[in-house]
C-alpha positions in Angstrom: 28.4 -25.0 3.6 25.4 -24.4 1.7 22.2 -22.3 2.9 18.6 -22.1 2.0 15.5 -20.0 2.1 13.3 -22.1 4.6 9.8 -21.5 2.7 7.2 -22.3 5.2 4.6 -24.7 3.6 2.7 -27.7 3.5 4.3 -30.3 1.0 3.0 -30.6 -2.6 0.4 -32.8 -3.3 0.0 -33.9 0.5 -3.0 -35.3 2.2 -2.8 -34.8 6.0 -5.5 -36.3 8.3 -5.8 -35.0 12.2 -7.6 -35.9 15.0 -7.1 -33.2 18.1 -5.9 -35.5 21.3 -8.0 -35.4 24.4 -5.4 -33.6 26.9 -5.4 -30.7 23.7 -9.5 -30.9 23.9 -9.4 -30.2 27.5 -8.6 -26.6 27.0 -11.3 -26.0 24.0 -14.6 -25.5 23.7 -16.8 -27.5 22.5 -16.7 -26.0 19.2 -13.9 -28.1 18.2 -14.4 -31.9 18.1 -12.5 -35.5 18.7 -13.0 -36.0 15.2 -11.0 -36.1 11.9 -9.9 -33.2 10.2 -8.4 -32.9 6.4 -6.1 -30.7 4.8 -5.3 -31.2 1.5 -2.7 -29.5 -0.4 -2.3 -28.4 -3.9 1.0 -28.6 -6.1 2.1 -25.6 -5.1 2.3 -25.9 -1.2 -1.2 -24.1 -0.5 -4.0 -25.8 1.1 -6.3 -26.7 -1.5 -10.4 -25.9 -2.1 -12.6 -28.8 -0.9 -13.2 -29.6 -4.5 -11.1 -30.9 -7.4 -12.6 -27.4 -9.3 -9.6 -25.9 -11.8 -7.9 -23.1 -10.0 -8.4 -19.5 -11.7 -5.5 -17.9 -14.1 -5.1 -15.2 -11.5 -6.0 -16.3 -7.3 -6.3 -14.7 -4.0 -4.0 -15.5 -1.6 -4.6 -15.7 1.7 -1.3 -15.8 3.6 -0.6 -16.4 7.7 -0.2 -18.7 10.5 -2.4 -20.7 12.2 -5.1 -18.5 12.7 -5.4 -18.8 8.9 -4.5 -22.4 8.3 -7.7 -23.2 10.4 -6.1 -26.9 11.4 -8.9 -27.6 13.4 -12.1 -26.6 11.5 -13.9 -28.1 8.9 -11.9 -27.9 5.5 -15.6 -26.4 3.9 -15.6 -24.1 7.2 -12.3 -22.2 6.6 -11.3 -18.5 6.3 -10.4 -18.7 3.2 -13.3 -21.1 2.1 -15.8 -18.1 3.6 -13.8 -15.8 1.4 -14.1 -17.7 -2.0 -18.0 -17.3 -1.0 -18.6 -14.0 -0.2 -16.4 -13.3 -3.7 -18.9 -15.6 -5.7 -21.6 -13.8 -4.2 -20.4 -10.6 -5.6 -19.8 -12.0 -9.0 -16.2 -12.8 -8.8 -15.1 -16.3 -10.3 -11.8 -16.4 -8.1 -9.8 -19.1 -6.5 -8.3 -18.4 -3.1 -5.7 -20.7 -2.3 -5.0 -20.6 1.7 -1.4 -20.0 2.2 -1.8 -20.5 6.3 1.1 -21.8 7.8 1.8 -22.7 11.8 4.9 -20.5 13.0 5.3 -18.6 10.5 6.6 -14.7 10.9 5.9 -11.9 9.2 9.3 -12.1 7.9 8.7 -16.4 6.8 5.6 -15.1 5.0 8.0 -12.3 3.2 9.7 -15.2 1.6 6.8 -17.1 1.1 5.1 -14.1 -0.8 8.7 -13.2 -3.0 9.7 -16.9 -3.8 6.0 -18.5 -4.6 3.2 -16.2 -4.8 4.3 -13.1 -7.4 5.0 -15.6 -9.6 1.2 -16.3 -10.1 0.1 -12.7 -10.6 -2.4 -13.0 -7.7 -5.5 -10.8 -8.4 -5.0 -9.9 -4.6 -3.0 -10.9 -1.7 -4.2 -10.7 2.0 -2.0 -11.4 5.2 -3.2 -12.2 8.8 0.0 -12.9 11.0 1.2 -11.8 14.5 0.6 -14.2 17.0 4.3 -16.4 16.0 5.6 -12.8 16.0 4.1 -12.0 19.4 5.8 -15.6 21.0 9.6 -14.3 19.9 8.9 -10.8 21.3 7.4 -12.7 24.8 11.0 -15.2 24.7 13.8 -12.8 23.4 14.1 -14.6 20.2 13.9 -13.0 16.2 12.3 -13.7 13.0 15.6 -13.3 11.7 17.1 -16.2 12.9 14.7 -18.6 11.5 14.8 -17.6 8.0 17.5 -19.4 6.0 19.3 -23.1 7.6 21.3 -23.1 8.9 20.7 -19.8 10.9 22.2 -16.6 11.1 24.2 -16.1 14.6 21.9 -13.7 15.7 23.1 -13.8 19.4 26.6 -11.7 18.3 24.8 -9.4 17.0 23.2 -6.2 18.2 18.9 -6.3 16.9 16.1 -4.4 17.3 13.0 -5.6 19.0 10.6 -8.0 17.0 8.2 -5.3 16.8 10.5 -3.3 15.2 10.8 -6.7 12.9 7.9 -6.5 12.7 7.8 -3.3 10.9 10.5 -3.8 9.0 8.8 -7.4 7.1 5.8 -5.9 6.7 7.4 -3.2 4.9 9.0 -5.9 3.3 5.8 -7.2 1.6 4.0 -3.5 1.3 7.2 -2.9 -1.2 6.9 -6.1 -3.4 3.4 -6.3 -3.8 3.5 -2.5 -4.9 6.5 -3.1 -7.4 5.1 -6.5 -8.4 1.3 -4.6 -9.0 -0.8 -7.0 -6.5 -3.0 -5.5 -4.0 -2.1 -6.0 -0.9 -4.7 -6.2 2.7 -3.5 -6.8 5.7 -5.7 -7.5 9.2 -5.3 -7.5 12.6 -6.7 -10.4 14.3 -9.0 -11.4 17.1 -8.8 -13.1 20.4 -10.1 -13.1 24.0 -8.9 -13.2 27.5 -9.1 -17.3 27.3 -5.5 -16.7 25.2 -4.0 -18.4 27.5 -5.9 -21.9 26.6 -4.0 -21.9 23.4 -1.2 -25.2 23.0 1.0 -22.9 22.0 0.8 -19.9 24.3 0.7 -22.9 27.0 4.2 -24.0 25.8 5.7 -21.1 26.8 4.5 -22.2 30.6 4.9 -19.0 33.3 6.0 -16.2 31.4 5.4 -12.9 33.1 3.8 -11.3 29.4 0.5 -9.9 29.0 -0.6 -11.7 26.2 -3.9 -9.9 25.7 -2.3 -6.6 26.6 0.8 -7.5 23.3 -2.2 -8.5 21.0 -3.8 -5.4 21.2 -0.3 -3.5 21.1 0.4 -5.6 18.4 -2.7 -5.2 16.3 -2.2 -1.0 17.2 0.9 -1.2 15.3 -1.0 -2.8 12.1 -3.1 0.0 12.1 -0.4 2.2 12.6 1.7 0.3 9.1 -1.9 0.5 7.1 -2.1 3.8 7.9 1.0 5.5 6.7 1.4 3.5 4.2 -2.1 3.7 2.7 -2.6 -0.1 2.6 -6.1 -1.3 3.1 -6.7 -2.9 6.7 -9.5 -4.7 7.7 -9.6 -4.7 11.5 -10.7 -8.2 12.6 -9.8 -7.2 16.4 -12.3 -4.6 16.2 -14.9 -7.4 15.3 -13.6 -9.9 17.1 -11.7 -9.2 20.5 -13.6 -10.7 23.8 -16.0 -13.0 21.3 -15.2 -16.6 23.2 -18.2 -17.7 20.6 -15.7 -17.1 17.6 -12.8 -19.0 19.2 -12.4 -22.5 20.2 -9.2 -21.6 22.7 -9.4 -17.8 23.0 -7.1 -17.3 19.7 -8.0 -20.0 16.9 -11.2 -18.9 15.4 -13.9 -21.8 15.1 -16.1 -22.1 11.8 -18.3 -18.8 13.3 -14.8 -16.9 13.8 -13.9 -18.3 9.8 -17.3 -17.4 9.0 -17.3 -13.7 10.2 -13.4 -13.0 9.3 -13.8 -14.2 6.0 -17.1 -12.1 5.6 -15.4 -9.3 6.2 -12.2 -10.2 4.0 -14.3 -11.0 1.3 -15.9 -7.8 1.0 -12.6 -5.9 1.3 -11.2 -7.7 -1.3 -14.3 -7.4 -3.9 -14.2 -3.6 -3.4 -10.2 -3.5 -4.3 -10.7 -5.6 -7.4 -13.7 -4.4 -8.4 -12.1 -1.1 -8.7 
């Protein structure tokens, strides 16, 4: 029986038109609409800039799950779009291709990162990720499991806790991205006590888990990795946490949450490569 790597991405070339339901609307804001929404993707899986402009020789990469993928935003309104900008304001001509991804783990970004973005020679790479991470710890499941199809048995084996999976992936992509050269950032990221609104977190239906209380514990242990490991962290909690105005269901940033994380990215990102 054969196995492979399941590399979480949109397909190549695809154009993907959305329009949020009205039972998903009922637990937003009015920030997001009953309207169409784009994504576009280029020929290498990542979701494309809003114009047919030529990529540059060496991009930023922007890799994460939904909270980077931005499904339900504007495809000019974007994280990753608000990075490009605050780069071209500080005199960088660089491309940053948006390597978001819905339920992905640290560990499915790992792959994601060894199999498709080193071979571009990134100028930099940024990651924003937790949330899919913080749904296995809150059901007993592990990243390890969903890496290759068919999966590894997990359940006969003994395995740490996801946070300690957590650990170990980013480690994982702290270790490539020094051997391969590429600067690495990682983030923590935002949300507010309306968590709870999000589809997914919803899914789950009663679980007894804190989800506030594991987002901060979660986002603690980013600091904790950027810390002993000297990686540079850019703490979108600490900017973000209890802002309902940046969110459209107390975890998905709207275009203001794009517009302030990728602000602060931005600049992060011209200091490293300026250097």
């Amino acid at each position: 029986m054969r196995r492979s790597i399941i590399l979480r991405e949109f397909s190549p070339f695809e154009t993907a038109r959305h329009t949020p339901r009205s039972d998903y609307l009922i637990h937003c804001n009015n920030t997001v609409k009953e309207q169409e929404y784009v994504i576009r993707v280029d020929r290498d899986g990542f979701m494309s800039w809003p114009t047919d402009e030529p990529r540059s020789v060496s991009p930023v990469i922007y890799l994460g799950d939904s909270i980077i993928e931005n499904y339900f935003v504007d495809e000019d309104q974007r994280t990753a779009v608000w990075v490009r900008r605050k780069l071209d304001q500080a005199g960088f001509n660089c491309t940053v291709l948006n390597g978001g991804m819905s339920a992905a783990t640290t560990l499915d970004l790992f792959n994601v990162l060894v199999n498709k973005c080193v071979p571009l020679k990134p100028r930099a790479i940024v990651l924003t990720n937790g949330m899919i991470d913080l749904t296995l710890r809150a059901t007993g499941g592990s990243m390890w499991a969903r890496a290759i199809n068919p999966p590894v048995d997990t359940e006969t084996i003994e395995r740490p806790d996801v946070l300690s999976e957590r650990a170990m992936a980013l480690s994982l992509i702290e270790a490539a991205c020094r051997i391969a050269g590429i600067p690495l950032i990682i983030t923590t990221w935002g949300c507010s006590d309306h968590i709870a609104r999000c589809a997914g977190v919803r899914s789950f239906g009663e679980l007894e888990f804190d989800w506030v209380a594991e987002a901060r514990a979660l986002n603690d242990g980013t600091r904790t990795f950027a810390s002993r490991t000297q990686t540079p962290l850019v703490d979108l909690a600490a900017a973000m946490n209890d802002r309902d105005d940046l969110f459209y269901d107390g975890l998905h940033p709207n275009a203001q949450g794009c517009a302030v994380a990728g602000a602060l990215v931005g600049a992060a990102i011209a200091a490293i490569i300026q250097t």
